[in-house]
Backbone as CSV, one residue per row, in Angstrom:
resi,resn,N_x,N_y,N_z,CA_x,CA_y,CA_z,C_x,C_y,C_z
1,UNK,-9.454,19.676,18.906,-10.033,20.787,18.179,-11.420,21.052,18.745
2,UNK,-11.657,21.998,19.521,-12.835,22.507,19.959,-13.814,22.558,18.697
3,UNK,-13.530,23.264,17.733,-14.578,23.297,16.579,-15.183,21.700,16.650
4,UNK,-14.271,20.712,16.154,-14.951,19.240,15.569,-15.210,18.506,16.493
5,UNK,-14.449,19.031,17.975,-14.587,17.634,18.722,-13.315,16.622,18.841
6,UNK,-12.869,16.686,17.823,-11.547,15.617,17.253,-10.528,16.110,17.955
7,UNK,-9.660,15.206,18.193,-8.178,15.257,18.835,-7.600,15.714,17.907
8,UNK,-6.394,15.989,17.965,-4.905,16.506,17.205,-3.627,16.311,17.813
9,UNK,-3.264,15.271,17.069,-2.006,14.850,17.421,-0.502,15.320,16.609
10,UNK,0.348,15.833,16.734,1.399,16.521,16.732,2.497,15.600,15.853
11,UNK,3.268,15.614,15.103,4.661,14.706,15.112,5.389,15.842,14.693
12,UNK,6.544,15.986,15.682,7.611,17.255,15.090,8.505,16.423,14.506
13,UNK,9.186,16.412,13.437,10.398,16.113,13.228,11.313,16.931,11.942
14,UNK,12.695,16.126,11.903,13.342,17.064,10.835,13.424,15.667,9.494
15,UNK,13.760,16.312,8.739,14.592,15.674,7.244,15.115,16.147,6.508
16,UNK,16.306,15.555,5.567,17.231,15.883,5.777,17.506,16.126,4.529
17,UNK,17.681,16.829,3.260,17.410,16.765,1.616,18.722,16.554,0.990
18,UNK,19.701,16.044,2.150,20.920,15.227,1.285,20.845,14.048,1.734
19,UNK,19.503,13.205,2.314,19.827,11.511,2.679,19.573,10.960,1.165
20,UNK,20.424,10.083,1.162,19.972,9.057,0.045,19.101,8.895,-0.811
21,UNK,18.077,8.519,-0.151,17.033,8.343,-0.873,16.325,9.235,-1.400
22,UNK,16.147,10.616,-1.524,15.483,12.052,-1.373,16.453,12.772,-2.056
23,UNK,17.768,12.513,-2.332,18.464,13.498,-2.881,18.141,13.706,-3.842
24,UNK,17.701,12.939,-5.328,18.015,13.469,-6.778,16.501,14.031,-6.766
25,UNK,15.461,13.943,-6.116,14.206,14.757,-6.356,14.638,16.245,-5.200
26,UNK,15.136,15.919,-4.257,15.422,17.541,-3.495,16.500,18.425,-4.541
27,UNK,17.017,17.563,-5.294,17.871,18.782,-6.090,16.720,19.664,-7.414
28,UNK,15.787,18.801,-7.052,14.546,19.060,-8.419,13.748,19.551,-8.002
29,UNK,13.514,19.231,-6.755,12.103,20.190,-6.242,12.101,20.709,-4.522
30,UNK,11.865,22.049,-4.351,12.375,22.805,-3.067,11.008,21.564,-2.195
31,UNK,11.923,21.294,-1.140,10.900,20.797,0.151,10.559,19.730,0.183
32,UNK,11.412,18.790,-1.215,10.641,17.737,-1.777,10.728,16.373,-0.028
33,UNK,11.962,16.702,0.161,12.169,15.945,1.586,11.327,15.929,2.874
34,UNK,10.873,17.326,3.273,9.955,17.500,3.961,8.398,16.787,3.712
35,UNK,8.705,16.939,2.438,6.699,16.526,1.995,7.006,15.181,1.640
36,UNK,8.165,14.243,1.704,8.243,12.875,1.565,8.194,12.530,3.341
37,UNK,8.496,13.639,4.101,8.693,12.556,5.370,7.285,12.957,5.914
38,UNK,6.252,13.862,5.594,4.966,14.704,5.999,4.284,13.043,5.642
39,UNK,4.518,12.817,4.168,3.268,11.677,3.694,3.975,10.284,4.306
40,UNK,5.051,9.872,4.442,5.263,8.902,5.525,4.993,8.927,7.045
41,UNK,4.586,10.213,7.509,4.445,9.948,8.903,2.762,10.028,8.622
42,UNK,2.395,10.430,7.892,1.301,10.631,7.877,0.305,9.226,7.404
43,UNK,0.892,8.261,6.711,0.832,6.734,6.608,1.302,6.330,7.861
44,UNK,2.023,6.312,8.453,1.953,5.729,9.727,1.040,6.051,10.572
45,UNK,1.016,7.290,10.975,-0.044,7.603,11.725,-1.526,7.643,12.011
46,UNK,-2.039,8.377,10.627,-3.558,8.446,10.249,-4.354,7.771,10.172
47,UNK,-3.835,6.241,10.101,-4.877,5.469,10.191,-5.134,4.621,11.935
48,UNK,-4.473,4.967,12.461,-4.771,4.489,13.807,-6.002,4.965,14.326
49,UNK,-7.131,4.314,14.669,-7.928,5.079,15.293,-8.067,4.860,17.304
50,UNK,-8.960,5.715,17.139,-9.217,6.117,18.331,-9.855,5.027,19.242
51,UNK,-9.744,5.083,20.504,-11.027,4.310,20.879,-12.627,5.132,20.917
52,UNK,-13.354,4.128,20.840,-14.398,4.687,21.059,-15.024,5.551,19.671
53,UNK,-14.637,5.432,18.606,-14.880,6.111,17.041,-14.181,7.722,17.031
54,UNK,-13.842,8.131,17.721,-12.922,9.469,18.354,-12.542,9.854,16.886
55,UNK,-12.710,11.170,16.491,-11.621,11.360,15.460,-10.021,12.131,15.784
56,UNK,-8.953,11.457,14.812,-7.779,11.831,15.084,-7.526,12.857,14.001
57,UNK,-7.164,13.838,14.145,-6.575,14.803,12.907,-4.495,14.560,13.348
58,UNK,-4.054,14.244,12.687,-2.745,13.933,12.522,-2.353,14.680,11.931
59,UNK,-1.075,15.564,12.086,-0.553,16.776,11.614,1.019,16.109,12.066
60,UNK,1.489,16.306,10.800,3.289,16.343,10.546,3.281,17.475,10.965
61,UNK,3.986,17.701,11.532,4.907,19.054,11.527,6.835,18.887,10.886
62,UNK,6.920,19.407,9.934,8.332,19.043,9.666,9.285,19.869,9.070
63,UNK,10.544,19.908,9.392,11.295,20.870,8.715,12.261,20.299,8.041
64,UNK,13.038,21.003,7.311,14.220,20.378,6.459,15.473,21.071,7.625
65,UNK,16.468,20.365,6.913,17.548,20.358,8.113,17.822,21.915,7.574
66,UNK,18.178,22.637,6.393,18.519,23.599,6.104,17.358,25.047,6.542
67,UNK,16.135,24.386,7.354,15.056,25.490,7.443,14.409,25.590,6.828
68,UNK,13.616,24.968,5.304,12.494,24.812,4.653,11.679,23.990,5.928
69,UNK,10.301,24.613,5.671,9.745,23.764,6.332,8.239,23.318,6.080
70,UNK,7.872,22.107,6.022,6.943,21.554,5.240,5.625,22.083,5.017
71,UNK,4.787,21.603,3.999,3.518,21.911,3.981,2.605,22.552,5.626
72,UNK,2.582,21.360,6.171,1.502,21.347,7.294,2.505,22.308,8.622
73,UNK,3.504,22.428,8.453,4.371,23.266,9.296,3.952,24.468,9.615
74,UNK,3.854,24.972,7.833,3.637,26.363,7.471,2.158,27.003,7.993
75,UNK,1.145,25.759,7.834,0.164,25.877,7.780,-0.501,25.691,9.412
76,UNK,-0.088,25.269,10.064,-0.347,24.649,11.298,-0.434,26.046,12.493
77,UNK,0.790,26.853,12.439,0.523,28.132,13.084,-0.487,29.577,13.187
78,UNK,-0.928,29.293,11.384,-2.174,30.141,11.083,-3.427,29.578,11.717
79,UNK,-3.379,27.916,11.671,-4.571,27.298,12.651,-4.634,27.845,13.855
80,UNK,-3.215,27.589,14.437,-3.739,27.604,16.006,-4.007,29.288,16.305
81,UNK,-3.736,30.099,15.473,-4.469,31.658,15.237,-5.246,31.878,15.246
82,UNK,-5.776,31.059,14.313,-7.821,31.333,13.738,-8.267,31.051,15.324
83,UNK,-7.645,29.855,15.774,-8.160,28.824,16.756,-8.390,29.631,17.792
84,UNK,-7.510,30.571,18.350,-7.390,31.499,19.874,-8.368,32.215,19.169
85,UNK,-8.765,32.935,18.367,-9.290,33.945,18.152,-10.207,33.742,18.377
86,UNK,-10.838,32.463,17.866,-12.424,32.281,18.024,-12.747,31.776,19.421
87,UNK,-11.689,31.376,20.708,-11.694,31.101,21.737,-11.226,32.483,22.968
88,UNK,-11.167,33.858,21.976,-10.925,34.718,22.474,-9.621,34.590,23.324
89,UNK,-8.453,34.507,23.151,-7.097,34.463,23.422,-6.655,35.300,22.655
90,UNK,-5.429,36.089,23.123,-5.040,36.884,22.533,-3.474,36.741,21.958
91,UNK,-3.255,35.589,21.165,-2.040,35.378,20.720,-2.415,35.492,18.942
92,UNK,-1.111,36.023,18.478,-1.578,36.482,17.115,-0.440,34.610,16.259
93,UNK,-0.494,35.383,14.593,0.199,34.443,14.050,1.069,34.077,14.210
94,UNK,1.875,35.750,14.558,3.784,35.866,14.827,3.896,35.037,16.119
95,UNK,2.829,35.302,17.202,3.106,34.157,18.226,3.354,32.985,18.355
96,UNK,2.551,32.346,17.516,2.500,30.721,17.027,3.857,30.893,15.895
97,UNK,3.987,31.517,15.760,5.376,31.091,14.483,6.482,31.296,15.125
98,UNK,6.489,32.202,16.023,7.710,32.446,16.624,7.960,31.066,17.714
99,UNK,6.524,30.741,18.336,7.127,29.208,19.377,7.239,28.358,18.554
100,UNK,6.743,27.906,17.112,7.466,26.588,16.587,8.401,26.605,15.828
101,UNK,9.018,27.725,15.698,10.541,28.012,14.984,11.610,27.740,16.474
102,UNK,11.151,27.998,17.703,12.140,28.318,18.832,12.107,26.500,18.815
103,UNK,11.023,25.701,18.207,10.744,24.276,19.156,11.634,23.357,17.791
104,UNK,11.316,23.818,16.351,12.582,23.499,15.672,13.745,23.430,15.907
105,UNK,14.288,24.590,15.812,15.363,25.216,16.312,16.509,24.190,17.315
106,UNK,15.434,23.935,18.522,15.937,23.358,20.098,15.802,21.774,19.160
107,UNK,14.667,20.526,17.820,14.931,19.771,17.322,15.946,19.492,16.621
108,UNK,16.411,20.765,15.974,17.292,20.819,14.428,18.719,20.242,15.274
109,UNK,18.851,21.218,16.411,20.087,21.014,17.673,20.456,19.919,18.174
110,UNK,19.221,19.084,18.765,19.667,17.831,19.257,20.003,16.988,18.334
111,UNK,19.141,16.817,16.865,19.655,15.969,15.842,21.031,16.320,15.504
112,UNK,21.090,17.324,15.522,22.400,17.816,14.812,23.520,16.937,15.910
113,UNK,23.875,17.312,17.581,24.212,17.125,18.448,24.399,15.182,18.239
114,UNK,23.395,14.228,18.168,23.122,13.396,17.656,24.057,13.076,16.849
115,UNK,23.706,13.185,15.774,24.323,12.981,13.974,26.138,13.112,14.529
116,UNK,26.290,14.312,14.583,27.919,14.272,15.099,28.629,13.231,16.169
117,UNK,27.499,12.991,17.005,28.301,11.775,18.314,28.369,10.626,17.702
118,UNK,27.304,10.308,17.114,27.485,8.956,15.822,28.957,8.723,15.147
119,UNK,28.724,9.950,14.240,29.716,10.192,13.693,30.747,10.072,14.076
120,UNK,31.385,11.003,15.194,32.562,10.853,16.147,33.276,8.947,16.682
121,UNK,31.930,8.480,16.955,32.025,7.002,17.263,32.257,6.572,16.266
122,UNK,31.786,6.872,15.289,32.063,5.907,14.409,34.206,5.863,13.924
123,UNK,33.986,6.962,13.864,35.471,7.221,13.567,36.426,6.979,15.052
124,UNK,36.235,6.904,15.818,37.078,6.711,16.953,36.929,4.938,17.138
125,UNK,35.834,4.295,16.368,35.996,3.003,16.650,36.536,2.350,15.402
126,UNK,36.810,3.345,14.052,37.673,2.917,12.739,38.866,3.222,13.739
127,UNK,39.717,4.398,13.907,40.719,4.577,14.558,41.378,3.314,15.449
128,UNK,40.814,2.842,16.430,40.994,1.883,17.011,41.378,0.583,16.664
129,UNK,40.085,0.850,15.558,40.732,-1.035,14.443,41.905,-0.722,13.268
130,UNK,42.118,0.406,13.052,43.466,0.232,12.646,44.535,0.076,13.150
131,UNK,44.500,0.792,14.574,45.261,0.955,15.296,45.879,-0.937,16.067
132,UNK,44.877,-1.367,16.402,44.442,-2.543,17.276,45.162,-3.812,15.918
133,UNK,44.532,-3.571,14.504,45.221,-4.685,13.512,46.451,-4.331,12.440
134,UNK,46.994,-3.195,12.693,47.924,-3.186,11.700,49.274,-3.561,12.120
């Protein structure tokens, strides 16, 4: 961040508001999944410091698998707006929203891509052990 001086470090990821643990509050509250995995990465992360006394600004970036997408998500593209502007660049909000929806998008895919090959294995290696002990 030119303004503070401080670094900014990034974590993209997705979550998922039918896992386990998150379900009976995502049926109660929109995003509740996103803003549970925002304040866990954000405990992992935030307290690491820098060398040298450096400050870190740590930013979740996160979406829900269905396209909600978290607090600091929403908020993160109007930054890097203010940010060009005052560095005289000429990219507006829709710019920044439109590249981290395309960078979701290409995340939501590979997890997805992911999740199914699991899946697939998993069932082609039940298949097998029935096949193999009955």
């Amino acid at each position: 961040d030119p303004e503070t001086g401080s670094e900014i470090e990034l974590d993209v990821s997705l979550s998922h508001p039918w896992c386990a643990d998150i379900l009976s509050k995502a049926a109660r509250e929109e995003g509740a999944a996103a803003t549970r995995r925002e304040e866990k990465k954000t405990e992992l992360y935030q307290s690491k410091a820098l060398p040298g006394g450096a400050t870190l600004v740590f930013v979740p970036l996160v979406m829900e698998h269905f396209g909600r997408w978290g607090v600091q998500a929403q908020r993160f593209p109007a930054y890097l707006a203010q940010l060009s502007r005052n560095i005289n660049l000429e990219n507006s909000l829709q710019d920044f929203k439109c590249y981290w929806r395309k960078r979701f998008a290409v995340k939501l895919q590979k997890c997805t891509a992911k999740v199914l090959i699991q899946k697939m294995n998993r069932v082609q290696n039940e298949e097998l052990y029935i096949w193999v002990f009955t």
